[in-house]
N, C-alpha and C positions, 0 to 999 in steps of 0.2 A: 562230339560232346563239347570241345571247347569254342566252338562256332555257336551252339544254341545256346551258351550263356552267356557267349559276350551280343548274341541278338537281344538276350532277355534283360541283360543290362540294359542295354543300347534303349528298348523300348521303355525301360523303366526308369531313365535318366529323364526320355521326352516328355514320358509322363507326370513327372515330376514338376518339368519345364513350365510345363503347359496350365497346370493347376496355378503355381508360382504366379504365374505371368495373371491368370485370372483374377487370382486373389489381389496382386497387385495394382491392375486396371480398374476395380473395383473398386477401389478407396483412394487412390491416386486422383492428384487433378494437375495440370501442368501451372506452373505459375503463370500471372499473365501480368508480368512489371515491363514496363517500357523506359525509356531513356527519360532523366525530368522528372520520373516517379519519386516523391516522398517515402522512404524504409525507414525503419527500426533498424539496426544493427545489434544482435547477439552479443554480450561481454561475455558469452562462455568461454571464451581462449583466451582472454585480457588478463593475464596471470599480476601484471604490475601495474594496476590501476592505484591511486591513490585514493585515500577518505575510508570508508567504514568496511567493516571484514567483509568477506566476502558473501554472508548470508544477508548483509542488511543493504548490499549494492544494489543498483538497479540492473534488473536483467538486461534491457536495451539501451543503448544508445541512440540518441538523434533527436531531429529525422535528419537523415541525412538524404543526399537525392545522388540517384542513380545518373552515373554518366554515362556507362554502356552497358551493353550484353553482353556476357560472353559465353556463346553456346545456350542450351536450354537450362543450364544448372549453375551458373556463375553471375555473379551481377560485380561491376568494379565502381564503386559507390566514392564521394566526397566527401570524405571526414573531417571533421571539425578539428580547425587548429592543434588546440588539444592534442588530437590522436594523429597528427599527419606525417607521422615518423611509423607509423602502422602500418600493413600492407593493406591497399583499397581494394582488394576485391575477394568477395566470401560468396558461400556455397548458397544458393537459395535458400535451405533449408536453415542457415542462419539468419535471413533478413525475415521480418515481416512490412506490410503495408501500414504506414501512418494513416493515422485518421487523427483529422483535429479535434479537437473537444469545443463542446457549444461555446464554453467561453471564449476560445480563440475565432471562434467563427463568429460570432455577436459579441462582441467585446462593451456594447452598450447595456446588454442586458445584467442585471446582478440577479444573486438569490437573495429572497426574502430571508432575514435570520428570523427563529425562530425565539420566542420571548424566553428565558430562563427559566427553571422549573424550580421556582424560590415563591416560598410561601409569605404573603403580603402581612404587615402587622398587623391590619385590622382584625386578619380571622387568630389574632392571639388571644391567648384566653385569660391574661392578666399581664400582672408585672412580672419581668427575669428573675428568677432564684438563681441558677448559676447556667455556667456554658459546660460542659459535660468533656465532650466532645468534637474535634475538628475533622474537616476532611474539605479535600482538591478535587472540584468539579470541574471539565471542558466543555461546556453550552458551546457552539460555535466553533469549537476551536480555540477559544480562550479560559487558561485558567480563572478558574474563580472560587474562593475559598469560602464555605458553610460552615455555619457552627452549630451543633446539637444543642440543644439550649432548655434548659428546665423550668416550667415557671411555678411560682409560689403558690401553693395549695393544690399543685396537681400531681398526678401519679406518671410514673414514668412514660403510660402507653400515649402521656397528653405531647409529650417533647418533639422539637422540631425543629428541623434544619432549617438558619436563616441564612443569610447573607448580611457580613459587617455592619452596612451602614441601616440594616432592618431591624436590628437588634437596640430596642431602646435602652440608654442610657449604655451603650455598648463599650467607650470606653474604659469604664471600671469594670466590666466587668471580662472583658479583654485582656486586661489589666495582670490583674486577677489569676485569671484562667492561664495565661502564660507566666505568671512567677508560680503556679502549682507546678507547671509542667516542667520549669525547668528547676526546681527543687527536688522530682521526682527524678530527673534526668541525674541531678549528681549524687544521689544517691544510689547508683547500679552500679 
């Protein structure tokens, strides 16, 4: 009795084995980094990195370039000044493959910006009654500050975001529009 359970173990370990091993050939691919290769490096075990908490850090480092192999699952990489008080070599499943970006690979080429989404004075539909409203737009990546703006004889659904120097006679009424706001401010 205690023979045919430890066979029925015995086949039910292999079996086990064996599934294991498919499942994992399956989805597995062996890395193929060579010596000279451009990585990413993981910060997941950088416990004492400096600059912003830990959710707003960048997950990789680099690239930094591989200077050997070691075994199928080790790479011993060349870290930046920075980190060379670090241990150089991590698990493959820590590095990934750098890929440069167009811009670094064509550095001649730019992007076209795209024109601002700012309504021209012409299509206004008179003169300024007042500024309403402010607000902080990024076109491009640069701030640029709109103002809701009211004109005279119209109903509110006619109002429109301009930009400062679109707004005629904007001065005063800039002016204006910021001693409301900070009146409103010292009073809370």
């Amino acid at each position: 009795m205690w023979k045919r359970a430890c066979d029925t173990a015995a086949k039910c370990i292999a079996e086990a084995n064996e599934y294991n091993k498919q499942r994992w050939d399956k989805t597995h691919m062996e890395p193929d980094f060579k010596e000279g290769d451009q990585v990413l490096v993981s910060t997941l075990n950088f416990k004492n990195l400096k600059g912003p908490k830990e959710m707003m850090r960048d997950s990789f480092l680099g690239p930094s370039t591989i200077i050997r192999l070691i075994g199928k699952n080790a790479v011993e990489v060349k870290l930046t000044e920075e980190f060379s008080r670090k241990h150089p070599v991590f698990p493959v499943s820590l590095v990934k493959p750098y890929f440069q970006t167009k811009e670094e690979k064509f550095p001649s080429t730019k992007k076209n910006p795209t024109p601002p989404d700012i309504v021209e004075v012409e299509d206004s539909p008179g003169p300024v009654s007042k500024i309403i409203n402010a607000r902080k737009i990024r076109p491009n990546g640069k701030d640029q500050r709109q103002y809701l703006v009211r004109f005279k004889n119209q109903t509110a659904d006619k109002d429109k975001w301009l930009a400062e120097d679109s707004i005629p006679d904007g001065n005063l009424h800039l002016r204006r529009f910021k001693a409301c706001r900070r009146t409103e401010q010292s009073h809370l």
